[in-house]
C-alpha positions as CSV (number, residue, x, y, z in Angstrom):
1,X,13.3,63.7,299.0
2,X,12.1,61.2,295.9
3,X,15.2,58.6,295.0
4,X,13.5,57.0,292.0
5,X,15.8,56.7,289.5
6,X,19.5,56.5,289.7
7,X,21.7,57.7,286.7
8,X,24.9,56.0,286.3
9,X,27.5,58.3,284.2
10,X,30.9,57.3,283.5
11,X,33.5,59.7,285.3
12,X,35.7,59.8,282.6
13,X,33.3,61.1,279.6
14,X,33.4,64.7,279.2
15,X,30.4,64.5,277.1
16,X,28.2,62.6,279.1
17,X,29.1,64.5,282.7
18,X,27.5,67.5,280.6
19,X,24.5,66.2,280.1
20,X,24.0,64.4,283.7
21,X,22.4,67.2,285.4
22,X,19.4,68.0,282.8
23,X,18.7,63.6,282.3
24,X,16.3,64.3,285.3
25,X,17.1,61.8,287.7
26,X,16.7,62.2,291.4
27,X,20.1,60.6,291.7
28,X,23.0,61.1,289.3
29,X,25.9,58.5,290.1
30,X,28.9,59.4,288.7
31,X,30.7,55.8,288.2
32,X,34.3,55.5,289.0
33,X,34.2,51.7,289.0
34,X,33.4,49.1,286.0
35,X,33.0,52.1,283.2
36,X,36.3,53.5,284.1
37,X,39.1,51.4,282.5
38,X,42.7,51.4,284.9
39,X,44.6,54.0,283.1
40,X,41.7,56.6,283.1
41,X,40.9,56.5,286.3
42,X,43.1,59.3,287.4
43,X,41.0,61.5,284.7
44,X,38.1,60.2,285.9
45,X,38.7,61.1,289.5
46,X,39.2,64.8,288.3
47,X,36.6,65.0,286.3
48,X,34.1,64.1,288.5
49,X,35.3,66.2,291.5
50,X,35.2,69.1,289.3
51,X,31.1,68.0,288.4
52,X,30.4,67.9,291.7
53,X,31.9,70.9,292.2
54,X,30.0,72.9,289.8
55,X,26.5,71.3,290.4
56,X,26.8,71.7,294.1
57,X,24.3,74.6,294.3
58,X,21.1,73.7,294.4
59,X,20.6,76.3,292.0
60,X,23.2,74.9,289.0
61,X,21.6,71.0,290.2
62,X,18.1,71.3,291.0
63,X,16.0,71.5,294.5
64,X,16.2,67.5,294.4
65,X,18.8,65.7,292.5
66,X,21.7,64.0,294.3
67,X,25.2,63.9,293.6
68,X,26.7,60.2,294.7
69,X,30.2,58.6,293.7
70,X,30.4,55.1,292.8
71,X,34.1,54.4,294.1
72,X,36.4,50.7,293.0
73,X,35.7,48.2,294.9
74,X,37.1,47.7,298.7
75,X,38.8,44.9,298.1
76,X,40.9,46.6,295.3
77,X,43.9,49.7,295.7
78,X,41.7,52.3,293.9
79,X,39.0,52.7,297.1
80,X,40.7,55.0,298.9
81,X,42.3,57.2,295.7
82,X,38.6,57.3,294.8
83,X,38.0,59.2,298.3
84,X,41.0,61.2,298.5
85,X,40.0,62.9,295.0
86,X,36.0,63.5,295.5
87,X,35.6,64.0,299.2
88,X,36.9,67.9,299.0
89,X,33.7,68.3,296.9
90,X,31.3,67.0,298.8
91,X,29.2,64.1,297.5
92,X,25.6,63.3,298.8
93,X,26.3,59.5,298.9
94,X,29.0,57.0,297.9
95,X,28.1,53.6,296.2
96,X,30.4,50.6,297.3
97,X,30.3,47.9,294.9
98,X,30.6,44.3,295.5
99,X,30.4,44.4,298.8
100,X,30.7,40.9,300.5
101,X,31.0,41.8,304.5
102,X,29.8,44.1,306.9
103,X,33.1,45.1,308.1
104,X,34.2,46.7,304.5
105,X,31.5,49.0,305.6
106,X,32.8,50.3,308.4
107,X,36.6,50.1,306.9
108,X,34.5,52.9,304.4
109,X,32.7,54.7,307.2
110,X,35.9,54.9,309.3
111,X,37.6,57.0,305.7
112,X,34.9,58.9,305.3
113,X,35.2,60.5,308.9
114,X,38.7,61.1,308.4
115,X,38.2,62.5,305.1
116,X,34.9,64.6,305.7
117,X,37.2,65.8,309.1
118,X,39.9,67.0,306.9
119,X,37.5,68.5,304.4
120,X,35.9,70.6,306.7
121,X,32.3,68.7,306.5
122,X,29.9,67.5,308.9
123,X,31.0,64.3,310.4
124,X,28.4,61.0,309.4
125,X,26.9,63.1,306.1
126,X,27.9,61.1,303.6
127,X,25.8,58.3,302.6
128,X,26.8,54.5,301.9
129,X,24.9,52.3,299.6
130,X,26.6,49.1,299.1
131,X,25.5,47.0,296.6
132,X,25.2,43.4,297.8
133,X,24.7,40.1,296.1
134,X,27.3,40.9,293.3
135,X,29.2,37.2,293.6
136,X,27.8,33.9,295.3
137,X,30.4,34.8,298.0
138,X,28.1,38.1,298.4
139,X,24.6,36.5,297.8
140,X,25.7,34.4,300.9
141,X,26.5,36.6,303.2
142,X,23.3,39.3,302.8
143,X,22.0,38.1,305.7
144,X,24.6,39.6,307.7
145,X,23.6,42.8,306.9
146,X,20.3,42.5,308.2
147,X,21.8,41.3,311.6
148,X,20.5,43.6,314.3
149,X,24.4,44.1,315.4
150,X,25.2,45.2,312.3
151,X,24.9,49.3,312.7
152,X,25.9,51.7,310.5
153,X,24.5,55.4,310.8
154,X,25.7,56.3,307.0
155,X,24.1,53.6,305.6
156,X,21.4,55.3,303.1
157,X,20.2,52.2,301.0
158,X,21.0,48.7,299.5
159,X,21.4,47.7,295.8
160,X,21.9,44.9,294.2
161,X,24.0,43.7,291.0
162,X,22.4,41.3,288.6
163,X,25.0,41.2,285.5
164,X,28.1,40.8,288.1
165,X,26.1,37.9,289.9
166,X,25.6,36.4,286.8
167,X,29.4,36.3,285.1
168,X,30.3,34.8,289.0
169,X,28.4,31.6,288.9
170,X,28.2,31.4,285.0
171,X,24.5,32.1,284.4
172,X,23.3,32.3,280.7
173,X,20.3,33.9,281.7
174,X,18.9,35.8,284.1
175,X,14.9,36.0,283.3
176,X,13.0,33.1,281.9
177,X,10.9,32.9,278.7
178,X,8.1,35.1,280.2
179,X,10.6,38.0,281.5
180,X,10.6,37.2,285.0
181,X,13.8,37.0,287.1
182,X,15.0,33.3,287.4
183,X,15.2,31.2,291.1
184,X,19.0,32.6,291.6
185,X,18.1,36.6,291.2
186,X,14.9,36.1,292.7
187,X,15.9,34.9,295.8
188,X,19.3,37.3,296.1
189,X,17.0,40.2,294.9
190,X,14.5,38.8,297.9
191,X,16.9,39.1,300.0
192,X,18.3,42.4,299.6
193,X,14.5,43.9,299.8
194,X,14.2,42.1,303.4
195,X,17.8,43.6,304.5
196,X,16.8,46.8,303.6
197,X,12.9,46.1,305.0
198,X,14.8,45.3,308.6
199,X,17.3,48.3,308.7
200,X,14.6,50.6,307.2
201,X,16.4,51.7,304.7
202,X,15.5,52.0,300.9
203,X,16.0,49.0,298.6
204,X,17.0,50.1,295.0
205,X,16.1,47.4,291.9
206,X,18.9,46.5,290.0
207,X,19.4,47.9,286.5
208,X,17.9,46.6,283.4
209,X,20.3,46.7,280.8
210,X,18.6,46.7,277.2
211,X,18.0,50.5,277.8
212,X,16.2,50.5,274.3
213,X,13.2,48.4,275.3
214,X,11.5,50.9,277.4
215,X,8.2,49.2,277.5
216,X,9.7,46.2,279.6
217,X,11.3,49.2,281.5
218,X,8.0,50.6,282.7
219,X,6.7,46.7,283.2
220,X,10.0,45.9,285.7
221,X,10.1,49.1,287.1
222,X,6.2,49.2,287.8
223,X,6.9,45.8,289.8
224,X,9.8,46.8,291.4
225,X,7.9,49.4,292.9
226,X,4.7,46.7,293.7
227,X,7.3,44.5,295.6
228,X,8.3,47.4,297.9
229,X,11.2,48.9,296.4
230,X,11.9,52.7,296.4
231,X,13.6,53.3,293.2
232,X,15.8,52.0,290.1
233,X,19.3,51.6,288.9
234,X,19.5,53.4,285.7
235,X,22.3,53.2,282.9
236,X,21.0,55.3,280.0
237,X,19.5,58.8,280.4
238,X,16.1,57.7,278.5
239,X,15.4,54.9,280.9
240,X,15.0,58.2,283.8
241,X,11.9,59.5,282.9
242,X,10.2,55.9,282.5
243,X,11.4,54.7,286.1
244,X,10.3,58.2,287.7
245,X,7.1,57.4,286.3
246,X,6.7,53.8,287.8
247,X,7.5,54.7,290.8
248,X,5.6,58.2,291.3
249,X,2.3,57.3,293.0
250,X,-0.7,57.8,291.3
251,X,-3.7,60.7,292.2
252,X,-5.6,57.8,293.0
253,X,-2.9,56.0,295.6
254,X,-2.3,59.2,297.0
255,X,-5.8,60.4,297.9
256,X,-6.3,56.5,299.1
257,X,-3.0,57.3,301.6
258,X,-4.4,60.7,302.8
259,X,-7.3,59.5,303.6
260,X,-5.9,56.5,305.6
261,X,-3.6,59.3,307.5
262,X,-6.9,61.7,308.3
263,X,-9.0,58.7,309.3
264,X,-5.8,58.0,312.2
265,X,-5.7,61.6,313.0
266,X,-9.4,62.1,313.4
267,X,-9.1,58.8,315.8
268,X,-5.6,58.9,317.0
269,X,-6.1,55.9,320.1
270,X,-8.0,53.3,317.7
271,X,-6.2,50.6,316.2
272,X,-8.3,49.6,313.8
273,X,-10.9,51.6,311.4
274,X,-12.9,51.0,309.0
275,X,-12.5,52.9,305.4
276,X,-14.6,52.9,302.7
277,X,-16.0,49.2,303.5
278,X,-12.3,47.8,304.3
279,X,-10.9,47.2,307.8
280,X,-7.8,49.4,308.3
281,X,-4.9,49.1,310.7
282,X,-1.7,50.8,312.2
283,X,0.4,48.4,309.4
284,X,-2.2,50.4,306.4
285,X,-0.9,54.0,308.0
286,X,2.6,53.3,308.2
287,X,2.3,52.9,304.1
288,X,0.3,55.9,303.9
289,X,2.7,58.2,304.9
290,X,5.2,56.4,303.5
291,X,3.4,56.5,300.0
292,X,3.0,60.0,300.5
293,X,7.1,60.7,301.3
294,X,8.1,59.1,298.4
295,X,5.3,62.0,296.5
């Protein structure tokens, strides 16, 4: 099932939780967090267990779009009032922000089993993405999460939080004159792309906040996608249909991968080929098929 794009919505605007379903993302994240000032997060906890509520048939949400919570941060008393209120109606996924150690993780898993027990789900379904790399204190400890002790069976993706990072260690910029990321994103934005690479999980890009400039949408998204990750943070319902389009693979890429797959199925013990003039290998197959998943 595609992740490409992922819609943040605000849980306590009526008017935009109407219109989340038909933005066509693959992933609508309803936001209880940073768009959700104090005294309307009880509101906003309502709201968006009644959303997920009424687009929990496929039929009122659509054979592939998503329903994921982003809850308050662990290290705050909101976390677990967050849970409490949504669980009952079932969320694909919750988003953890600012996540700084492995062990908030399983403090969340350990809820989540209690809660999806109570609800009457199956145990492990929900999904964790935490997003890593939102303070220096995070950007530190990534590596930890890549540790082969660290296991988590919920754990569905990593993301990563460039404006956060940024107010932590005072950054006036985050790209350079040309538009590329500077040394401090690049290498935390590395890093969370290797973390997911070595728990083989999906790496999502961070957002990119002027949602009006859609052409250097389609330009960061297109190399998000290059670099190897499998979808986009999105904050505006017009950015959706540009990041779906980046990271969609092309006619072209997919007969490429199909071809790579038959050539391995017509010679299943050979581990290396040759394809059109170019020397393929077990590496080349492995992002076929993955190519073709993401299709």
């Amino acid at each position: 099932m595609p992740t490409r794009s992922w819609l943040f919505v605000p849980g306590d605007s009526e008017r935009k939780l109407a219109k989340a379903a038909g933005a066509g993302a693959d992933v609508v994240v309803i936001d209880l967090e940073d768009a959700v000032a104090d005294p309307a997060k009880p509101k906003a906890r309502e709201q968006t267990r009644e959303w997920l509520g009424i687009h929990g048939a496929e039929v009122t949400a659509g054979p592939h779009m998503r329903r994921w919570v982003r809850i308050n941060a662990l290290d705050t008393p909101h976390w677990r009032g967050d849970l409490a209120a949504i669980m009952p109606a079932a969320p694909h996924g919750i988003v953890a922000p600012k996540v700084t150690l492995p062990e908030q993780l399983r403090a969340l898993a350990a809820e989540l089993y209690e809660l999806e027990q109570s609800a009457g789900l199956p145990s492990g379904e929900t999904a964790i993405m935490p997003m890593l790399g939102e303070s220096a204190a995070a950007a530190l400890a990534i590596p930890a999460f890549a540790d082969p002790g660290f296991i988590l069976n919920r754990l569905g993706a990593f993301g990563w939080g460039s404006e956060d990072l940024a107010r932590s260690v005072g950054a006036q910029r985050k790209r350079n004159e040309h538009g590329r990321w500077t040394d401090l994103f690049r290498h935390v934005r590395t890093q969370v792309l290797l973390a997911a690479g070595a728990k083989e999980v999906a790496a999502i890009e961070t957002v990119h906040a002027d949602f009006r400039d859609l052409d250097a949408l389609a330009r960061i998204a297109g190399e998000a996608c290059a670099d190897g990750f499998s979808g986009m943070l999105a904050i505006h319902p017009a950015q959706v249909p540009v990041i779906n389009e980046a990271f969609t693979p092309s006619e072209e890429q997919l007969a490429r991968a199909r071809a790579i797959v038959q050539a391995f199925e017509e010679r299943p013990d050979a581990g290396a080929l040759q394809l059109d003039g170019e020397m393929i290998e077990k590496p080349h197959l492995a992002q076929a098929r993955l190519l073709i998943s993401r299709s």
